[in-house]
mmJSON file of the N, C-alpha and C atoms, coordinates in Angstrom:
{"data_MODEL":{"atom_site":{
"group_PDB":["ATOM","ATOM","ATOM","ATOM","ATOM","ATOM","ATOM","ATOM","ATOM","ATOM","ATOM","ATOM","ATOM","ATOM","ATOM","ATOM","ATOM","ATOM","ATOM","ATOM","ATOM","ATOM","ATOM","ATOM","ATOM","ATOM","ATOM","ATOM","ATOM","ATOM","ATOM","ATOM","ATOM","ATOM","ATOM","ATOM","ATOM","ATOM","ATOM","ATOM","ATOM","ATOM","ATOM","ATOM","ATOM","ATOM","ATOM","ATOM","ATOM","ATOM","ATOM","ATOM","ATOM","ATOM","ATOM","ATOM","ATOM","ATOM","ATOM","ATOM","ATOM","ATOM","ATOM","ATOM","ATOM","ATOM","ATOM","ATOM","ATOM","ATOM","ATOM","ATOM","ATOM","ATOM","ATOM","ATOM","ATOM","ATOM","ATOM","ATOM","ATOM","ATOM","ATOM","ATOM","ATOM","ATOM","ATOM","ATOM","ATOM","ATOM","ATOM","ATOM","ATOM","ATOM","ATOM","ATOM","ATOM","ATOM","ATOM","ATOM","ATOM","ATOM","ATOM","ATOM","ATOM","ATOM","ATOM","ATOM","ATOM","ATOM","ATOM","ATOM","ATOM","ATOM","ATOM","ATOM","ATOM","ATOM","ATOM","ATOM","ATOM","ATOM","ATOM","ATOM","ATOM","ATOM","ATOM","ATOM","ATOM","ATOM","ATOM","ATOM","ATOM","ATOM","ATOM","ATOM","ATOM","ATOM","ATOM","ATOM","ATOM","ATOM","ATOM","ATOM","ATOM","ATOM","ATOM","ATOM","ATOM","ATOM","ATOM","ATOM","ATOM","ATOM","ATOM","ATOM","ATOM","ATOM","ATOM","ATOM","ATOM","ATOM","ATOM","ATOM","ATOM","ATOM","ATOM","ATOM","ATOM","ATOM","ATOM","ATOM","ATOM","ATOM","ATOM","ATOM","ATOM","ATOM","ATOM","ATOM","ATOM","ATOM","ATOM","ATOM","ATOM","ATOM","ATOM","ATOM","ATOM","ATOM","ATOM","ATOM","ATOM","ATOM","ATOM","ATOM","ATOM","ATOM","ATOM","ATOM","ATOM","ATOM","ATOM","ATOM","ATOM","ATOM","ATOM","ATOM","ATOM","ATOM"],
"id":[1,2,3,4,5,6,7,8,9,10,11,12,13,14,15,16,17,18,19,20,21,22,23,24,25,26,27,28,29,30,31,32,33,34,35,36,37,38,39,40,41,42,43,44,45,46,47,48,49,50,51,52,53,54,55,56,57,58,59,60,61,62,63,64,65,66,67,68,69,70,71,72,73,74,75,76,77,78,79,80,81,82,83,84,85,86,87,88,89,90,91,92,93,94,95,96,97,98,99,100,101,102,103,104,105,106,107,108,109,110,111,112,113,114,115,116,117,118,119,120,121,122,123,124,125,126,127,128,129,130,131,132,133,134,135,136,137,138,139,140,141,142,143,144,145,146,147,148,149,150,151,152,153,154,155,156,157,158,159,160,161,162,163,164,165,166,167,168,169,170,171,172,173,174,175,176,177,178,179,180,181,182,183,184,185,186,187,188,189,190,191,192,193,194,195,196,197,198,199,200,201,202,203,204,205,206,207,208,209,210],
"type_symbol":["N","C","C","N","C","C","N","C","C","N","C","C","N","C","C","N","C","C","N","C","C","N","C","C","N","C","C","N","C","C","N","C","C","N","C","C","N","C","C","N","C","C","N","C","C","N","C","C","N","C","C","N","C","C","N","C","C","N","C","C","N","C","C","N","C","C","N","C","C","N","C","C","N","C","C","N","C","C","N","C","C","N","C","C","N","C","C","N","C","C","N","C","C","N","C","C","N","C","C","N","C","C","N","C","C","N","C","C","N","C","C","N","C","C","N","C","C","N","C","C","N","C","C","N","C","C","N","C","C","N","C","C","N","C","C","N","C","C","N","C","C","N","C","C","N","C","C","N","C","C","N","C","C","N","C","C","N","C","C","N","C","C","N","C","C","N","C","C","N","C","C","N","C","C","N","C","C","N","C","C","N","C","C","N","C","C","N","C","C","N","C","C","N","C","C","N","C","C","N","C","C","N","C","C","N","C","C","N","C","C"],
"label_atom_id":["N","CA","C","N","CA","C","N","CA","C","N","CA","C","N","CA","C","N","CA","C","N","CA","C","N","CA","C","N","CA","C","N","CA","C","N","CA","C","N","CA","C","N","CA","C","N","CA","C","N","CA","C","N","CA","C","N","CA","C","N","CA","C","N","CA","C","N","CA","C","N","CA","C","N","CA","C","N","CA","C","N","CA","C","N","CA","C","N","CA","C","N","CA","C","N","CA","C","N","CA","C","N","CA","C","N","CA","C","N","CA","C","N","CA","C","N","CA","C","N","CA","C","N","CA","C","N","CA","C","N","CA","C","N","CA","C","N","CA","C","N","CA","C","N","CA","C","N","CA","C","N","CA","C","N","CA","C","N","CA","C","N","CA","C","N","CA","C","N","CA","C","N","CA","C","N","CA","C","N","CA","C","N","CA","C","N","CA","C","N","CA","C","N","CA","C","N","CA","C","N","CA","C","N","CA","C","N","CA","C","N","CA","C","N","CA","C","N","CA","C","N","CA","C","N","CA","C","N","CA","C","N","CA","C","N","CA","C","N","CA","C","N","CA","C"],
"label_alt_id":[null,null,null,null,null,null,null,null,null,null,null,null,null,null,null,null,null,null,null,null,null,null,null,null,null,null,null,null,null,null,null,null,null,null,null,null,null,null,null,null,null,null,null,null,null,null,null,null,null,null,null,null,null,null,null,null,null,null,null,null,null,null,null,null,null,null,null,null,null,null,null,null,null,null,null,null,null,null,null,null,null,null,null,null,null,null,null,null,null,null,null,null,null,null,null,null,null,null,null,null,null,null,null,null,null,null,null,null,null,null,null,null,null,null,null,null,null,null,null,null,null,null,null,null,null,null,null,null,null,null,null,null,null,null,null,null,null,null,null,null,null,null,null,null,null,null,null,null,null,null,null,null,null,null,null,null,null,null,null,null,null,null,null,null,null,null,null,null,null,null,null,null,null,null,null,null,null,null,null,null,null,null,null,null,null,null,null,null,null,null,null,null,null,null,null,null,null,null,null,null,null,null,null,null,null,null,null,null,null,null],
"label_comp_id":["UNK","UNK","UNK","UNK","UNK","UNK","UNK","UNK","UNK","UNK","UNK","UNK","UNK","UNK","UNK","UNK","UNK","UNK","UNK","UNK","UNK","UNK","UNK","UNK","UNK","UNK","UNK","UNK","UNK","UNK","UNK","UNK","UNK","UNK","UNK","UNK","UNK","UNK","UNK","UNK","UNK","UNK","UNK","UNK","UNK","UNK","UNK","UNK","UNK","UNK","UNK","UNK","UNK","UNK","UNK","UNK","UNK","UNK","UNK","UNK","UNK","UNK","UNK","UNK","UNK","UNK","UNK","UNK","UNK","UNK","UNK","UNK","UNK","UNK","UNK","UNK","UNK","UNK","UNK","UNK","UNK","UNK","UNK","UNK","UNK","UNK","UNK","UNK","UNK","UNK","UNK","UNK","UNK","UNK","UNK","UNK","UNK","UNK","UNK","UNK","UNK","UNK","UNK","UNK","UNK","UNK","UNK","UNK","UNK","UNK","UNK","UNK","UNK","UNK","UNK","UNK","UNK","UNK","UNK","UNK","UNK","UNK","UNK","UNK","UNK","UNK","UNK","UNK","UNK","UNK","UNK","UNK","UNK","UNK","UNK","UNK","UNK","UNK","UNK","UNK","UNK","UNK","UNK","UNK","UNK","UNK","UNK","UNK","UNK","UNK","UNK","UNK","UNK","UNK","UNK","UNK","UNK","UNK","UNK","UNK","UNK","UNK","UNK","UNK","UNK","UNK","UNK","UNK","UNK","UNK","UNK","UNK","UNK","UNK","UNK","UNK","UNK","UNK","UNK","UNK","UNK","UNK","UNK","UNK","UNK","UNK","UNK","UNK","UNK","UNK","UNK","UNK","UNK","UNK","UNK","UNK","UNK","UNK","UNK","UNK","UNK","UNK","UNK","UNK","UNK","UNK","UNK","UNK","UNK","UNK"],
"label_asym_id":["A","A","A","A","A","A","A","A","A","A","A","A","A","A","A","A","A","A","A","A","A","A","A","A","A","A","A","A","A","A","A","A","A","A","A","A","A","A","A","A","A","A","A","A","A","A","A","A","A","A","A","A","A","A","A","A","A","A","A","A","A","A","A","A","A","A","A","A","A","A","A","A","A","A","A","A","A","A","A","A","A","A","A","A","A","A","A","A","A","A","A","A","A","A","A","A","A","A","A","A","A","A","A","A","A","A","A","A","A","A","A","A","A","A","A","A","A","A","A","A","A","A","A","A","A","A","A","A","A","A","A","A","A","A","A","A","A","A","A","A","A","A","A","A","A","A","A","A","A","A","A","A","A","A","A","A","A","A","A","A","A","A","A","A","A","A","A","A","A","A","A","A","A","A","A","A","A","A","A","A","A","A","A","A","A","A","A","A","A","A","A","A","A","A","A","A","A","A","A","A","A","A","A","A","A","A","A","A","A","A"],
"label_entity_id":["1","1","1","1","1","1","1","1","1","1","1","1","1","1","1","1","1","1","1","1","1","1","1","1","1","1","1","1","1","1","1","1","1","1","1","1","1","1","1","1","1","1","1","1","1","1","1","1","1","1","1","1","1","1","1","1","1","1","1","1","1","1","1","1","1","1","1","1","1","1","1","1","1","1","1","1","1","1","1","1","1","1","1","1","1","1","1","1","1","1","1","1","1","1","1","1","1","1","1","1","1","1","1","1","1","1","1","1","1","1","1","1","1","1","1","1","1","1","1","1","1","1","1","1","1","1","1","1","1","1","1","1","1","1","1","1","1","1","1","1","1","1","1","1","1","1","1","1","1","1","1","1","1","1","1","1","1","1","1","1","1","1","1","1","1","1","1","1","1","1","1","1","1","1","1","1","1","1","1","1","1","1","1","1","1","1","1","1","1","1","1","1","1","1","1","1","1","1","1","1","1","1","1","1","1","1","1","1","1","1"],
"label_seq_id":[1,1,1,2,2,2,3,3,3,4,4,4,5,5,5,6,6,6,7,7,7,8,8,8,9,9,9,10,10,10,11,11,11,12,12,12,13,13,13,14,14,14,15,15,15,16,16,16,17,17,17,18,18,18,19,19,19,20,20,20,21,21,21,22,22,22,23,23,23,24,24,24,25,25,25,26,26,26,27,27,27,28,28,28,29,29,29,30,30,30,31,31,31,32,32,32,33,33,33,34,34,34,35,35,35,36,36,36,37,37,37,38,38,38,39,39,39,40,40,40,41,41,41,42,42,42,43,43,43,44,44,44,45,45,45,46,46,46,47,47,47,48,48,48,49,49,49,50,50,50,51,51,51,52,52,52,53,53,53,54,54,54,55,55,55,56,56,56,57,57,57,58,58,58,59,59,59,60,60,60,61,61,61,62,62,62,63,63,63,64,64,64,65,65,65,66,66,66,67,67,67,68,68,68,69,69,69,70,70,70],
"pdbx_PDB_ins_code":[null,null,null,null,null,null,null,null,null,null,null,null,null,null,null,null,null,null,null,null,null,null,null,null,null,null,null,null,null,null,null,null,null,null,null,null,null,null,null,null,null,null,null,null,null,null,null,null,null,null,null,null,null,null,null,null,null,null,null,null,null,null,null,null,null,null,null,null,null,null,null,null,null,null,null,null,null,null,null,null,null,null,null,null,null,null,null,null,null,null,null,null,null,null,null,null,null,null,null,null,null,null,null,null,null,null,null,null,null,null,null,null,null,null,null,null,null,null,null,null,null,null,null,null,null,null,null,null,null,null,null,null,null,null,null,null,null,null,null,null,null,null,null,null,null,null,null,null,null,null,null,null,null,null,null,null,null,null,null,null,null,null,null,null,null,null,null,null,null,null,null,null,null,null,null,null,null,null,null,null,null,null,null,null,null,null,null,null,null,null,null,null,null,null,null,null,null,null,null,null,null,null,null,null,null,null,null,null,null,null],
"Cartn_x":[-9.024,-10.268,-10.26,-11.418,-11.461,-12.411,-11.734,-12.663,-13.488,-14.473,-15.012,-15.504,-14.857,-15.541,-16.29,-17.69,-19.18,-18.899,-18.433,-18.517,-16.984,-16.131,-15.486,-16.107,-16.899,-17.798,-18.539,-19.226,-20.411,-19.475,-18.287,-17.627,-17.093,-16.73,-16.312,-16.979,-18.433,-20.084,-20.057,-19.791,-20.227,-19.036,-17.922,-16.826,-17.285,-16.608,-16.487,-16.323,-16.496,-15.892,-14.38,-13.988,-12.814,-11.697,-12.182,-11.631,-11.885,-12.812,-12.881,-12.723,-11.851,-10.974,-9.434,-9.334,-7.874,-7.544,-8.836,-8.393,-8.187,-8.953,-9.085,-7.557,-6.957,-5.188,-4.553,-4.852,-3.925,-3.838,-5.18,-5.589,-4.805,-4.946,-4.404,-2.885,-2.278,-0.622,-0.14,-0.799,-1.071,-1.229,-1.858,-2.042,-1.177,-0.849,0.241,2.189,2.218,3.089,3.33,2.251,1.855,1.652,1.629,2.133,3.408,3.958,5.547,6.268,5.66,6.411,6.273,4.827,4.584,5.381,5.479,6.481,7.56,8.254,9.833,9.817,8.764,9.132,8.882,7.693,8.008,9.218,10.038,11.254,12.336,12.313,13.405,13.337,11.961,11.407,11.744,11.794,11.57,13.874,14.144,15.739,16.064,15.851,16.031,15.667,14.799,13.885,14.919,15.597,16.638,18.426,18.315,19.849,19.935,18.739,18.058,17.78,18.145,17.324,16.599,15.485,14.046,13.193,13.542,12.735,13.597,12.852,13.829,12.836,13.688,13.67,13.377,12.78,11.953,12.567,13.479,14.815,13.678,12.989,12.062,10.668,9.433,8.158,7.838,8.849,8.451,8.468,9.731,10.18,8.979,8.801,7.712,6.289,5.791,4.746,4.831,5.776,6.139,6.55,6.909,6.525,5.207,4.589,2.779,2.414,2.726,2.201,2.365,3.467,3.812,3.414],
"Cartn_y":[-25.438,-24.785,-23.381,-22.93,-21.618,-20.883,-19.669,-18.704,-17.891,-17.496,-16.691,-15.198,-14.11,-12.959,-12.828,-12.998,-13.143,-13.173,-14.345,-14.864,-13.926,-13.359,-12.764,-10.961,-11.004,-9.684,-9.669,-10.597,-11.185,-11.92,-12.592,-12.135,-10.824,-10.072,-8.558,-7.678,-8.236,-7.271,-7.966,-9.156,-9.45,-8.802,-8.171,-8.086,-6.718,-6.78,-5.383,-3.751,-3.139,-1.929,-2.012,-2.219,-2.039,-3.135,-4.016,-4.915,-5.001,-3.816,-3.695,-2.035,-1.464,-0.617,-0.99,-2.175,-2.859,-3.34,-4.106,-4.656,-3.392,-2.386,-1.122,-0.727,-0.256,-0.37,-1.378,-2.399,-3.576,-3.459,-3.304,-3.303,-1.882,-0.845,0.241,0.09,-0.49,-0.941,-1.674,-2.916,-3.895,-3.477,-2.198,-1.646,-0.69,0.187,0.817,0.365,-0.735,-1.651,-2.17,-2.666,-3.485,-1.887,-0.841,-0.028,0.662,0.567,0.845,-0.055,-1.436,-2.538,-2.377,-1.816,-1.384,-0.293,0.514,1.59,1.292,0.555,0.018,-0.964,-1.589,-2.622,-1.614,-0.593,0.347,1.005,1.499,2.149,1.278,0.407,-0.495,-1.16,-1.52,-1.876,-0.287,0.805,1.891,1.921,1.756,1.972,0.638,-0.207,-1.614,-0.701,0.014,0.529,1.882,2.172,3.52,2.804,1.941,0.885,0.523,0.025,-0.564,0.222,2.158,2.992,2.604,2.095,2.237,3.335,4.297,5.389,6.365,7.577,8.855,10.18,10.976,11.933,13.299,14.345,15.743,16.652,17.154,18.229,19.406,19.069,20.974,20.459,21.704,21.184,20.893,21.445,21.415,19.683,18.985,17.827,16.873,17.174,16.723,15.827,17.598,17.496,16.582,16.744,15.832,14.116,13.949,12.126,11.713,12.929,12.895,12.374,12.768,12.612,11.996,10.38,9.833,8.51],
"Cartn_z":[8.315,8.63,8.036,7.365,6.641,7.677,7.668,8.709,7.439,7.37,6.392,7.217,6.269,6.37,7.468,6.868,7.598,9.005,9.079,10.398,11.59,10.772,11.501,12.011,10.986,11.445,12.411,11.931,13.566,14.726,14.652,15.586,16.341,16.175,15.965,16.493,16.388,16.514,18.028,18.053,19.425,20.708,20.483,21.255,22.14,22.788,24.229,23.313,23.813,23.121,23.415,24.32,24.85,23.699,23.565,22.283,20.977,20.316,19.428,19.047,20.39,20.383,20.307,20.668,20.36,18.986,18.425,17.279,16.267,16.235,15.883,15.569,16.861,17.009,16.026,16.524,15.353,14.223,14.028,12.151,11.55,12.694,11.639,11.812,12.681,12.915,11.482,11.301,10.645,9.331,9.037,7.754,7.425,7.922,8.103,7.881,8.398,8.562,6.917,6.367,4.626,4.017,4.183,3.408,3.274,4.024,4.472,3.763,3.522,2.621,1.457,1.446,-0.566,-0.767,-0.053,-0.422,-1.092,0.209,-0.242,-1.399,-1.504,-2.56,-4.11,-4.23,-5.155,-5.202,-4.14,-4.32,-4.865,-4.507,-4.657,-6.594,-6.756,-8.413,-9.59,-8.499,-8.99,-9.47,-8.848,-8.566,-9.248,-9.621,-10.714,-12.096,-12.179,-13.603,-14.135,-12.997,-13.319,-13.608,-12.977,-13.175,-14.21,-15.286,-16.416,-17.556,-17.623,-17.748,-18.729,-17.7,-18.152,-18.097,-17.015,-16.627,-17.415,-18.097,-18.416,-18.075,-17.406,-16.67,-17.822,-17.794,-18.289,-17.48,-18.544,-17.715,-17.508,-19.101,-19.089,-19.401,-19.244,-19.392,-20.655,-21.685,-22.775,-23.015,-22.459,-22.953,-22.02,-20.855,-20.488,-20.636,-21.67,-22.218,-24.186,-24.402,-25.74,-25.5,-23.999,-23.563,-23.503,-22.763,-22.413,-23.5,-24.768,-26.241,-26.65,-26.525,-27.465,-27.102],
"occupancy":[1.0,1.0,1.0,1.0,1.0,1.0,1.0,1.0,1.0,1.0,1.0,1.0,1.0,1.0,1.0,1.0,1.0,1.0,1.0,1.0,1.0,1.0,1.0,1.0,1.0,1.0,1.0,1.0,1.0,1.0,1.0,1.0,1.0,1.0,1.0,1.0,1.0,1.0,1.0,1.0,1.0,1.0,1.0,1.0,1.0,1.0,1.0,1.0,1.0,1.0,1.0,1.0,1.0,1.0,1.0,1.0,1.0,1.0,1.0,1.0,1.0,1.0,1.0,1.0,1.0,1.0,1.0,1.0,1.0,1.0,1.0,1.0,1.0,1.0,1.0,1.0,1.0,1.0,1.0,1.0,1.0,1.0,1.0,1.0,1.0,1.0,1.0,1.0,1.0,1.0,1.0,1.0,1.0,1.0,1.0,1.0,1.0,1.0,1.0,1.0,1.0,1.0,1.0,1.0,1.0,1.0,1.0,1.0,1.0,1.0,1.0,1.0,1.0,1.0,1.0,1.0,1.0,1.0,1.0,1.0,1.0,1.0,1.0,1.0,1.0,1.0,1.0,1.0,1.0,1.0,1.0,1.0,1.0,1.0,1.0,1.0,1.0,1.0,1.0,1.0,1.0,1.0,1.0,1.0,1.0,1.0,1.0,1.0,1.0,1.0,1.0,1.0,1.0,1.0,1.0,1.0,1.0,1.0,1.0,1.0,1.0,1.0,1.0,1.0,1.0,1.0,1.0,1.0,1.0,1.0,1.0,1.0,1.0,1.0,1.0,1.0,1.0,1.0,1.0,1.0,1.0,1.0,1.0,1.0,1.0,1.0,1.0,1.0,1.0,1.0,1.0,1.0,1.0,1.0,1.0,1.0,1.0,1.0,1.0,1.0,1.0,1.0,1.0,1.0,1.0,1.0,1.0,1.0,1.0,1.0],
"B_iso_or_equiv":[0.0,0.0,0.0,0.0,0.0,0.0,0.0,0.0,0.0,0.0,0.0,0.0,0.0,0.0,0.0,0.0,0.0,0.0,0.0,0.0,0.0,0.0,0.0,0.0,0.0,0.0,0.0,0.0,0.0,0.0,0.0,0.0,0.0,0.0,0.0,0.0,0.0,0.0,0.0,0.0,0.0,0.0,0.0,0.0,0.0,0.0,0.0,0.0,0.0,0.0,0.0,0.0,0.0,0.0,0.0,0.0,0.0,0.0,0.0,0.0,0.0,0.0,0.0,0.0,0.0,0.0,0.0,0.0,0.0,0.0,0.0,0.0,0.0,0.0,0.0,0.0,0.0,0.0,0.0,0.0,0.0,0.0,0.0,0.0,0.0,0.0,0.0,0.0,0.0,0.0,0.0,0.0,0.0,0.0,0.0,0.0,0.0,0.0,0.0,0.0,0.0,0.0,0.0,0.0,0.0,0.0,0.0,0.0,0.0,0.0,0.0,0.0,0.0,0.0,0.0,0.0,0.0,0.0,0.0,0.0,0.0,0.0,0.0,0.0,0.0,0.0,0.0,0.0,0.0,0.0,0.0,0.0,0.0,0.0,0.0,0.0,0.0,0.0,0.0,0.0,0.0,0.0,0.0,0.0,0.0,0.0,0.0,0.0,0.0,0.0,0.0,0.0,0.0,0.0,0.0,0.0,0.0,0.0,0.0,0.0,0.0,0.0,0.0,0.0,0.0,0.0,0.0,0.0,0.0,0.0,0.0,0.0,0.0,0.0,0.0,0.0,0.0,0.0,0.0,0.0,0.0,0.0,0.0,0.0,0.0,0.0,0.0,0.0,0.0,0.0,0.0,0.0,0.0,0.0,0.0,0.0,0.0,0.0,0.0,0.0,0.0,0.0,0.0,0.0,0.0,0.0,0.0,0.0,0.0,0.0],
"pdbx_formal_charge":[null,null,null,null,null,null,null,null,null,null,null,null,null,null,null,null,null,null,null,null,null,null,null,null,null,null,null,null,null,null,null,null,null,null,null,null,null,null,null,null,null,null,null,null,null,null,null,null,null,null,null,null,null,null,null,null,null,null,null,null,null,null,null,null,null,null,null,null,null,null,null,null,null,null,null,null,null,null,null,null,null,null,null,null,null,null,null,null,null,null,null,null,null,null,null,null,null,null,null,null,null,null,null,null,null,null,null,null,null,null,null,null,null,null,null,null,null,null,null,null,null,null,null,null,null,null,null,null,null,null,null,null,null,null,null,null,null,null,null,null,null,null,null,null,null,null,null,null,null,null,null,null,null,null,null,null,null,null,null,null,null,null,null,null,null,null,null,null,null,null,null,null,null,null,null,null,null,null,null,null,null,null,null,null,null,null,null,null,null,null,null,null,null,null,null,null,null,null,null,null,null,null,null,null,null,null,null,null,null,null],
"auth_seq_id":[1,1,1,2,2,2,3,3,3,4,4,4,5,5,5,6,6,6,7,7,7,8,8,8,9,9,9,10,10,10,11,11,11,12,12,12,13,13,13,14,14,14,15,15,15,16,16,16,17,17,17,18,18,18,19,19,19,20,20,20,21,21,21,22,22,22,23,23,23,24,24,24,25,25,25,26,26,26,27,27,27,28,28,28,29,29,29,30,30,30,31,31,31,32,32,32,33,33,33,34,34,34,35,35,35,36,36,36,37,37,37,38,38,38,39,39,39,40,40,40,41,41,41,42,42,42,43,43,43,44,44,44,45,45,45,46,46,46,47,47,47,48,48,48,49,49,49,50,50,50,51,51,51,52,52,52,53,53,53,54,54,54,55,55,55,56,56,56,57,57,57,58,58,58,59,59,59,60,60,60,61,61,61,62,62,62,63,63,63,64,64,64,65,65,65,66,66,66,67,67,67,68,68,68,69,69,69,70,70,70],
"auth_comp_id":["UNK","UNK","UNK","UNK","UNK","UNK","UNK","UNK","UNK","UNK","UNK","UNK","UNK","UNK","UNK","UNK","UNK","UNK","UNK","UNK","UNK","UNK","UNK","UNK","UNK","UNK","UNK","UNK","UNK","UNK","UNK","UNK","UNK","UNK","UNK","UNK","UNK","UNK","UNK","UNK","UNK","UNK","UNK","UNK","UNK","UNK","UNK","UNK","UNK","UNK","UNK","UNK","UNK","UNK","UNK","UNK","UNK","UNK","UNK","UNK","UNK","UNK","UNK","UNK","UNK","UNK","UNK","UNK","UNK","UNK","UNK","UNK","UNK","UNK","UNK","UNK","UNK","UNK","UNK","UNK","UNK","UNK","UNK","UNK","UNK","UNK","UNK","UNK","UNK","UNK","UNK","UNK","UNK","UNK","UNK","UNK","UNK","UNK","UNK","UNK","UNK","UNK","UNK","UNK","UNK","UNK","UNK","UNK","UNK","UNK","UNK","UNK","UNK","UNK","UNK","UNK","UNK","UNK","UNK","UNK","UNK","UNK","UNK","UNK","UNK","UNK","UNK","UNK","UNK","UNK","UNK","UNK","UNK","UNK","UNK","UNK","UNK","UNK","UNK","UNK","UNK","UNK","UNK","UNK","UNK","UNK","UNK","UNK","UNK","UNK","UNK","UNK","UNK","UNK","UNK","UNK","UNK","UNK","UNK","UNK","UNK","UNK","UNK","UNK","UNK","UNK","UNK","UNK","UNK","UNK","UNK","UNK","UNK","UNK","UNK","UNK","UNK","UNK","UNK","UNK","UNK","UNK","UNK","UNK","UNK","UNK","UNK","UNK","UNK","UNK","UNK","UNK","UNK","UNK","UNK","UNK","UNK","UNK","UNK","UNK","UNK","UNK","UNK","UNK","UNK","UNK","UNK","UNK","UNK","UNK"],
"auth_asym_id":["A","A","A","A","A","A","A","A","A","A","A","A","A","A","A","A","A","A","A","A","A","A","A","A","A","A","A","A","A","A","A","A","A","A","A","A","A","A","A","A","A","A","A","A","A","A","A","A","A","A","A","A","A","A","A","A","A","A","A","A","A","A","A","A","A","A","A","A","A","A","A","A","A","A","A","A","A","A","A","A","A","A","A","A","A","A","A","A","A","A","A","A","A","A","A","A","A","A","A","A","A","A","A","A","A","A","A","A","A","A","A","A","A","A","A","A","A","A","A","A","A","A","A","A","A","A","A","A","A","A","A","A","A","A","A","A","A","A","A","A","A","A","A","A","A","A","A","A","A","A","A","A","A","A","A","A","A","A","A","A","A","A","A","A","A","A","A","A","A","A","A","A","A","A","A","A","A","A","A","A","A","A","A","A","A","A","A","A","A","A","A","A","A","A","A","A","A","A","A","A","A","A","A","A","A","A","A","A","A","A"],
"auth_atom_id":["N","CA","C","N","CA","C","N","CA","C","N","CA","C","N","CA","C","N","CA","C","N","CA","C","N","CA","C","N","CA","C","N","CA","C","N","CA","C","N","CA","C","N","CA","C","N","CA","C","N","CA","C","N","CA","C","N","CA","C","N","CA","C","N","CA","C","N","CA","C","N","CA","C","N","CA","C","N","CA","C","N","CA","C","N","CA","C","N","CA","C","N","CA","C","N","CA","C","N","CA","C","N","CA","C","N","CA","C","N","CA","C","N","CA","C","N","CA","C","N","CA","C","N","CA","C","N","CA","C","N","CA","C","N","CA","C","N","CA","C","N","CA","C","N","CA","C","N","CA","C","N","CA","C","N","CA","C","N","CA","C","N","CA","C","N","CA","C","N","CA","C","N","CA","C","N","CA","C","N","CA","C","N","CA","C","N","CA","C","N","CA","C","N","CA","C","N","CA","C","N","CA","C","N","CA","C","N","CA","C","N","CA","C","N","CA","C","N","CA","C","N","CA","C","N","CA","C","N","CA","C","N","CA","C","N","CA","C","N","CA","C","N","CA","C"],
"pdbx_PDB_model_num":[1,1,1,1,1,1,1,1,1,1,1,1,1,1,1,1,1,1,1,1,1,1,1,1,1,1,1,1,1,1,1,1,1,1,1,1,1,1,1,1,1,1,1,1,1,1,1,1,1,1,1,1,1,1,1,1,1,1,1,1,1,1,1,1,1,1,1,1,1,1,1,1,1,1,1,1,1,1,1,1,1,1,1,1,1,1,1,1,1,1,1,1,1,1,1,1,1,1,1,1,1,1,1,1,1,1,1,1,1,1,1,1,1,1,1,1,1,1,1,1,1,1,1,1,1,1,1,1,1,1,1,1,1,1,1,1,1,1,1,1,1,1,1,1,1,1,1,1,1,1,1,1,1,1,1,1,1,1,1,1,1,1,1,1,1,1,1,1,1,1,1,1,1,1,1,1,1,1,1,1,1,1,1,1,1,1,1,1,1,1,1,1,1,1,1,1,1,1,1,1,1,1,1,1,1,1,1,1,1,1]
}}}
């Protein structure tokens, strides 16, 4: 069974304040939570890319600005 969008809004619209002060809570837990994972999974892709050196580091601005360029 597919729930669609739509119909979870107009569910949502019909709820208590008091429960659509809860889901409120969840969702930002819930979102919060899936960014904490994107984090780590960037840190972790980020630390594979330096093991690999793939990434190189701009001791000075000069050297910096001459990667910017190329």
């Amino acid at each position: 069974m597919s729930i669609d969008f739509t119909d979870i809004v107009e569910d949502v619209k019909k709820m208590s304040y008091e429960d659509k002060e809860e889901l409120k809570f969840l969702l930002e837990k819930y979102l919060t939570e899936e960014k904490r994972k994107l984090f780590l999974n960037n840190y972790h892709d980020a630390l594979e890319e330096v093991k690999e050196n793939k990434i190189n580091y701009s001791n000075t601005t000069s050297d910096f600005k001459r990667k910017l360029n190329q």
